[in-house]
C-alpha positions as CSV (number, residue, x, y, z in Angstrom):
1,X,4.0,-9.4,-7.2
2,X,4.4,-11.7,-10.0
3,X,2.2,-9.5,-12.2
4,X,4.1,-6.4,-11.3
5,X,7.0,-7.8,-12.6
6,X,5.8,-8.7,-15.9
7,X,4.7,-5.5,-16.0
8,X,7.6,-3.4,-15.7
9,X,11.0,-5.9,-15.9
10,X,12.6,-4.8,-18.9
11,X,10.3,-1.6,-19.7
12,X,11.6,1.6,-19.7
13,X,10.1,3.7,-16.8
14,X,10.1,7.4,-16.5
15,X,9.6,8.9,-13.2
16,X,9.4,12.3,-12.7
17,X,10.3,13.7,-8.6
18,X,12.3,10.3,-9.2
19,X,14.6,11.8,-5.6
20,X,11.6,13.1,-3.9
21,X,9.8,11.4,-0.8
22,X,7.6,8.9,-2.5
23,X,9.8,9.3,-5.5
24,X,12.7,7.3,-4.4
25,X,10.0,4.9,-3.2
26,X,8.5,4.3,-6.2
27,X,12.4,3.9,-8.0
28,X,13.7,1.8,-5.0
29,X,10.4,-0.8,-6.1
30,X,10.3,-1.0,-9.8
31,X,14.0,-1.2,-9.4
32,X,13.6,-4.9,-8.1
33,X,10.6,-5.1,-10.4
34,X,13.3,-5.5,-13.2
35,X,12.4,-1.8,-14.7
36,X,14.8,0.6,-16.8
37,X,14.4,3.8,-14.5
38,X,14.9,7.2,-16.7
39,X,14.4,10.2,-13.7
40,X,13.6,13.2,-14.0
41,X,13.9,16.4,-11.1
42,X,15.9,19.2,-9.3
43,X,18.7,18.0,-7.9
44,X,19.2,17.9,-4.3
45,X,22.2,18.6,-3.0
46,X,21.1,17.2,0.5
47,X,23.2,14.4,1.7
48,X,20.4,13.1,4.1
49,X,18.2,12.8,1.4
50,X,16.9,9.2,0.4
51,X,17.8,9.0,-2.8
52,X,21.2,10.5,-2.3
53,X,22.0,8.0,0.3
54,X,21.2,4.3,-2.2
55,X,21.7,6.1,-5.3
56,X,25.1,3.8,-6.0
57,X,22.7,0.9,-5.7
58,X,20.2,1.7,-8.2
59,X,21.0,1.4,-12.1
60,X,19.5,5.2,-13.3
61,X,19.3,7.2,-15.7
62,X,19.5,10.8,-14.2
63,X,18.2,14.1,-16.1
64,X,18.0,17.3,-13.9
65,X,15.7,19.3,-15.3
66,X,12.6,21.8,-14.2
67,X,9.6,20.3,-15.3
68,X,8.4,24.1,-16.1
69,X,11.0,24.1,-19.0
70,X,8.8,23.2,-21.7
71,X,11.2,22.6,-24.5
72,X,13.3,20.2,-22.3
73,X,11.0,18.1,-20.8
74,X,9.1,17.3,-24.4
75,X,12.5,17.0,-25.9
76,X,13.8,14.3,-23.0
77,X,10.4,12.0,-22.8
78,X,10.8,12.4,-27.1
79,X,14.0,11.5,-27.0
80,X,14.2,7.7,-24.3
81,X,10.1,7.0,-25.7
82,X,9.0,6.0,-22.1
83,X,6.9,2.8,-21.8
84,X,5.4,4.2,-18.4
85,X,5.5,7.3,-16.9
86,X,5.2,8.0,-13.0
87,X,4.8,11.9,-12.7
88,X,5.3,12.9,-9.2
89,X,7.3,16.4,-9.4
90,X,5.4,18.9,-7.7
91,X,6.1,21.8,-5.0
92,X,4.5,19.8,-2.4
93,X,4.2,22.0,0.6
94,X,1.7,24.2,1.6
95,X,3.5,26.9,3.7
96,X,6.0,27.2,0.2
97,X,3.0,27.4,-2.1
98,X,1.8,30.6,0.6
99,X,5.7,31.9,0.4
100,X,5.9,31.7,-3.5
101,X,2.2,30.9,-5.2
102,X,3.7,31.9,-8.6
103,X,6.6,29.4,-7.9
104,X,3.2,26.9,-6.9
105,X,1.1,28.0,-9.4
106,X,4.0,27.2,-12.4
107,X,4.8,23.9,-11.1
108,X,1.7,22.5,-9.6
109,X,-0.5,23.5,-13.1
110,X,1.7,24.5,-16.0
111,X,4.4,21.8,-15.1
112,X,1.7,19.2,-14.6
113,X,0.3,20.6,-18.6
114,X,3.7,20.1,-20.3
115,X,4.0,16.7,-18.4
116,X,1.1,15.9,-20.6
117,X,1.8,17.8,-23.9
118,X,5.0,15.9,-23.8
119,X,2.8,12.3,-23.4
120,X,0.7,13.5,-25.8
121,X,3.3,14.1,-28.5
122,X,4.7,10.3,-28.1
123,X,3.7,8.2,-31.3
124,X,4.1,4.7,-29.5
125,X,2.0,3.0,-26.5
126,X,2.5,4.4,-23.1
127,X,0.7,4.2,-19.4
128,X,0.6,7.5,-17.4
129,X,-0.3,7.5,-13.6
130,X,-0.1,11.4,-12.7
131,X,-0.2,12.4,-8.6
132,X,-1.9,14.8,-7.4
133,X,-3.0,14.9,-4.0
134,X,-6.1,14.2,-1.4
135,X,-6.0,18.1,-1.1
136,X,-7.7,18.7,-4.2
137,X,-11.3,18.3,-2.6
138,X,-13.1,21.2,-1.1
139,X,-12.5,20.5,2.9
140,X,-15.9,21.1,4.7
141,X,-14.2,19.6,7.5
142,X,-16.7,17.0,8.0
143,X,-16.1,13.2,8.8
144,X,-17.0,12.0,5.6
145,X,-14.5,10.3,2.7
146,X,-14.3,11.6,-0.2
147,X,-14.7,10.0,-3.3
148,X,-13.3,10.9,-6.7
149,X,-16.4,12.7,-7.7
150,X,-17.0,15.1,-5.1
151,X,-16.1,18.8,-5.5
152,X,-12.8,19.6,-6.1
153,X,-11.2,22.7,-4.1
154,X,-8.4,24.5,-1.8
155,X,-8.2,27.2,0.9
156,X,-4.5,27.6,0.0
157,X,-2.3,27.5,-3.0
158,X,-0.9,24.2,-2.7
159,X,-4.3,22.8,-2.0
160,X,-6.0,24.7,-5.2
161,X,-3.3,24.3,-7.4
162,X,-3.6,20.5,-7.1
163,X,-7.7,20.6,-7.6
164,X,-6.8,22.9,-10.8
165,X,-4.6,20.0,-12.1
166,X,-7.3,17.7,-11.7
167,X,-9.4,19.6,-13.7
168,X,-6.5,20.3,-16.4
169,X,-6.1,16.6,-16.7
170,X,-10.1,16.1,-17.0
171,X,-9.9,19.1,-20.2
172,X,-6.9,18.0,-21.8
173,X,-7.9,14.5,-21.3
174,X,-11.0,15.5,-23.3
175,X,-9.7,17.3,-25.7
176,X,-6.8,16.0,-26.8
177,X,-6.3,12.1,-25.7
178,X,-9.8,10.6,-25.7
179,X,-11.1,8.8,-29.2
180,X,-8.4,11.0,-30.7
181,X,-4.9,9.4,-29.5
182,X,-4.7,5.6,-29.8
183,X,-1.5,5.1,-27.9
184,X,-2.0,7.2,-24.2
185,X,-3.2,5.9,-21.1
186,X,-3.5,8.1,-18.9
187,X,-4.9,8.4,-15.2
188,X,-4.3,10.6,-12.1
189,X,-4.0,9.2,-8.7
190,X,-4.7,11.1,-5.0
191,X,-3.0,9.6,-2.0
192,X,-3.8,10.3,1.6
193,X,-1.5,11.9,4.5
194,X,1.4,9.6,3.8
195,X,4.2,8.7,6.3
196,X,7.5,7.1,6.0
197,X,11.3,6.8,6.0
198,X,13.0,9.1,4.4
199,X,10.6,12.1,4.1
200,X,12.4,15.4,5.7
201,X,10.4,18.2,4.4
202,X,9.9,21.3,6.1
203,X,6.8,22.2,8.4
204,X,5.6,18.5,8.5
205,X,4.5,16.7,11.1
206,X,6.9,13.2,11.2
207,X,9.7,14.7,9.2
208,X,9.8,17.7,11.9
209,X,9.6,15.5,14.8
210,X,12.1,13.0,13.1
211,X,15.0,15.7,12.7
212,X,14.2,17.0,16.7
213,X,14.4,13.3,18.0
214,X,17.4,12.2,15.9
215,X,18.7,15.1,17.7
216,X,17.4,14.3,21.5
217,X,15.3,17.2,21.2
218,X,11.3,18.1,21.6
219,X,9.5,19.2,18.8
220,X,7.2,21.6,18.8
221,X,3.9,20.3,17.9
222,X,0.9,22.9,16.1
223,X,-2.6,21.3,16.2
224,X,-2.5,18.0,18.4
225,X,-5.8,17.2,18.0
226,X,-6.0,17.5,14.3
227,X,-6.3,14.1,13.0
228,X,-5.0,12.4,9.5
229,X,-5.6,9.4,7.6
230,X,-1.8,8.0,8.2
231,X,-0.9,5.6,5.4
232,X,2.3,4.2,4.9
233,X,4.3,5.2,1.4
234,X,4.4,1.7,0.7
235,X,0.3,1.8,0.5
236,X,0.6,4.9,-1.9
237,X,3.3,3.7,-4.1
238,X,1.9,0.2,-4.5
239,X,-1.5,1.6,-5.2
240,X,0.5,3.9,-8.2
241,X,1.9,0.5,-9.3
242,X,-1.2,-1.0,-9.5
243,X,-3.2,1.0,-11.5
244,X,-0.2,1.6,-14.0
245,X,-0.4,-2.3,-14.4
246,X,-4.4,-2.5,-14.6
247,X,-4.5,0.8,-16.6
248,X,-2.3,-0.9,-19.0
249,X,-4.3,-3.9,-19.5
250,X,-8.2,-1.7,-19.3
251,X,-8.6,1.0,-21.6
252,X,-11.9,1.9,-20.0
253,X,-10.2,2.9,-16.8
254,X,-8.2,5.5,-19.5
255,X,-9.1,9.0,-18.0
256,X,-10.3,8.5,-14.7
257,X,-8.6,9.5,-11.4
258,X,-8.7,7.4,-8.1
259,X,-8.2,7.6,-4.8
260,X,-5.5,6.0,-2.4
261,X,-6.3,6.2,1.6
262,X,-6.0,3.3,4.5
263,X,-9.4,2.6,5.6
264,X,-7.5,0.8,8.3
265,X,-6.1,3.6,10.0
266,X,-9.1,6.9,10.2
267,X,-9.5,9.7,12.4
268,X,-6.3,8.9,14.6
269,X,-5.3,12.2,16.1
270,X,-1.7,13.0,16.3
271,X,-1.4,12.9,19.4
272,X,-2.4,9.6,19.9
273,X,-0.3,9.2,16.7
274,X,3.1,10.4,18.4
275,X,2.0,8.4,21.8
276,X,2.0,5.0,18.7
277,X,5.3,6.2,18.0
278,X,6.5,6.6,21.8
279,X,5.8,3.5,22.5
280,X,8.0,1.5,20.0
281,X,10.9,4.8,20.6
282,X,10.1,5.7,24.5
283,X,13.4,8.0,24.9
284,X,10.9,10.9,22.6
285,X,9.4,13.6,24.0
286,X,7.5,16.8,22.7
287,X,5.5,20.3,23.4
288,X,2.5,21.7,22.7
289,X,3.3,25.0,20.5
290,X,0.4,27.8,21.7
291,X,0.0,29.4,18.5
292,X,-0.4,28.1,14.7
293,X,0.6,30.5,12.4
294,X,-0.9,28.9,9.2
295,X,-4.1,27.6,8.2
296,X,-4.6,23.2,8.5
297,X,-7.6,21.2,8.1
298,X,-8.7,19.4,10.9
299,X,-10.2,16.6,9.1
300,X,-9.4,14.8,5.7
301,X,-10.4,11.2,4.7
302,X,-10.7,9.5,1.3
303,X,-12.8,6.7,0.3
304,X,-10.8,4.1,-1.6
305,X,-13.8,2.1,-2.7
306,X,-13.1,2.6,-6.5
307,X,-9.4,1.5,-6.4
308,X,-10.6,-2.0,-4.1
309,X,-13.5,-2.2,-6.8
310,X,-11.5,-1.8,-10.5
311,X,-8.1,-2.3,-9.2
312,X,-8.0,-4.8,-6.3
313,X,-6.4,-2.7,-4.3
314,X,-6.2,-2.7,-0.9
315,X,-4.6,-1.0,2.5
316,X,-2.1,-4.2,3.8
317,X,-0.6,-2.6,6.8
318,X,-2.5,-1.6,10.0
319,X,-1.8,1.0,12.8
320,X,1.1,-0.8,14.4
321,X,2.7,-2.0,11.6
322,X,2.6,1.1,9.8
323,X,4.5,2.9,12.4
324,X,6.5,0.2,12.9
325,X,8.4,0.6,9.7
326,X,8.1,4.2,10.3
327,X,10.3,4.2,13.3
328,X,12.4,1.2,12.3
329,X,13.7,3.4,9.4
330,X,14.8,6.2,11.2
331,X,16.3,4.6,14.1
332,X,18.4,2.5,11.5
333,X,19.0,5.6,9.7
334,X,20.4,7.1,12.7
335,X,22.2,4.2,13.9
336,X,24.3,3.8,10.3
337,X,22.6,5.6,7.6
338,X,25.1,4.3,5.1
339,X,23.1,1.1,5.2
340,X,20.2,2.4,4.7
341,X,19.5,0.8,1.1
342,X,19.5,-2.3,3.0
343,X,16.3,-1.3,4.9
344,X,14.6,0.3,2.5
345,X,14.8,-2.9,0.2
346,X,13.9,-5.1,3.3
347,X,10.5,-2.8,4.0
348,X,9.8,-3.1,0.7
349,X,10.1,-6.9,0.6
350,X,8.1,-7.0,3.7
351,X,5.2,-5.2,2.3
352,X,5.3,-7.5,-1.2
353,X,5.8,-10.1,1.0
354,X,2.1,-9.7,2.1
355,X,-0.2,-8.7,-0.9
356,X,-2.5,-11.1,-2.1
């Protein structure tokens, strides 16, 4: 923790999706980490959402823009000279990317290019760690982890759009950063089925159940049997941390991408997932929908062995704790969400509380 915090206290920290799931994670963290927050996003007009809810505790510095508008974007990272950059703005969900590829397409690729353009123009020292997602490998559907060099894919939009973004970074990283700019950094980062408080998108599995059982109601569940590699945000966002603060001191990490998954916590199926949750929340119930309309992988797993190796990072929270702090949020949330700052600082202490 110590090292985090020389790190980032007092740097200015630009993150883009800074009011998106993870998002508000990541600016809740480097908040207490003593960093100067510059955000960048849509606005959400949503009063449940996280961000929304301890935004009057945070100190940031809010731009809403679209990170398709070229002009803006370079102009806004030009103009505050970011130190570090966290770029997590993305359409993020696959049954939107089916709705509106173009929409997908524009964000997911061409946003993600003038996220870097606009790095690429800076003229001073700065760390990038860009997120994509562990849906950017070809799925055979196979139990077997995936490392950063196997074969990058998608059945869908969302899925190809974010394996099309890797390879954009691996060009333009290429062509335009390596042995030619002296001050970039730059690295991209694929996290695993992540879970947490605050996460209320559409057609997802907790969020969906969340917004039923806040509600006393069963949700409707598509593929019980599927099963996920749950990790915690905390395990995500700390791993994003950590390699912003190694990248920063190894240049020979510059370029590479790595993964983020619990090797803790494999091949759970949700439905012994929601039992987990039942048992710390035993007034839940739930029903088995008959039909799935859309298209999900069965099986997805990604072998962190690169990020333990180069950044000495490592899963801390196991099965039970993990959906421990899942359900602890919401239940506080429902009980007085007003003081929900209070618990998201308090998970985030607990986690810190035990890394090495």
């Amino acid at each position: 923790m110590k090292k985090l915090i020389k790190t980032f206290k007092n740097k200015k920290v630009l993150i883009t999706g800074f009011n998106g799931f993870k998002g508000t994670w990541l600016t809740l963290w480097i908040s207490l980490l003593g960093g100067r927050i510059y955000g960048v996003s849509l606005k959400s007009n949503d009063k449940f959402n996280h961000y929304n809810l301890v935004r009057k505790n945070l100190s940031v510095t809010e731009k809403y823009i679209d990170i398709n508008n070229q002009k803006k974007l370079i102009s806004y990272i030009q103009k505050i000279k970011p130190d570090y950059i966290f770029h997590l703005a993305a359409q993020a969900l696959v049954f939107k990317s089916i709705k509106d590829p173009l929409k997908n397409w524009q964000t997911n690729v061409i946003g993600f290019l003038n996220i870097l353009t606009g790095l690429n123009k800076l003229k001073k020292k700065c760390v990038g760690v860009l997120i994509t997602s562990d849906k950017c490998y070809k799925n055979l559907n196979r139990r077997i982890s995936y490392k950063e060099t196997d074969e990058l894919g998608g059945l869908d939009p969302y899925s190809a759009s974010k394996a099309s973004s890797e390879i954009l970074f691996k060009s333009f990283f290429n062509t335009y950063v390596k042995d030619k700019n002296k001050y970039l950094k730059i690295c991209t980062a694929r996290a695993g089925n992540v879970i947490g408080g605050g996460d209320w998108s559409e057609k997802r599995l907790v969020p969906d159940c969340m917004k039923k059982w806040l509600l006393n109601k069963a949700p409707e569940i598509r593929n019980p049997k599927a099963t996920r590699p749950w990790q915690h945000v905390l395990e995500a966002v700390y791993g994003y941390l950590k390699l912003a603060q190694i990248l920063n001191e190894n240049k020979k990490l510059n370029g590479e991408s790595f993964n983020f998954s619990s090797n803790k916590i494999k091949n759970i199926s949700v439905q012994h997932f929601l039992k987990k949750i039942k048992s710390k929340w035993p007034t839940i119930k739930w029903k088995i929908k008959s039909k799935n309309n859309f298209y999900e992988s069965d099986l997805l797993q990604l072998n962190s062995s690169k990020a333990k190796k180069y950044l000495k990072w490592d899963p801390n929270l196991n099965f039970n704790e993990t959906i421990e702090l899942l359900v602890d949020w919401y239940k506080k949330f429902k009980k007085n969400k007003k003081k929900i700052f209070l618990t998201s600082i308090k998970q985030i202490e607990f986690y810190s509380s035990k890394l090495k």
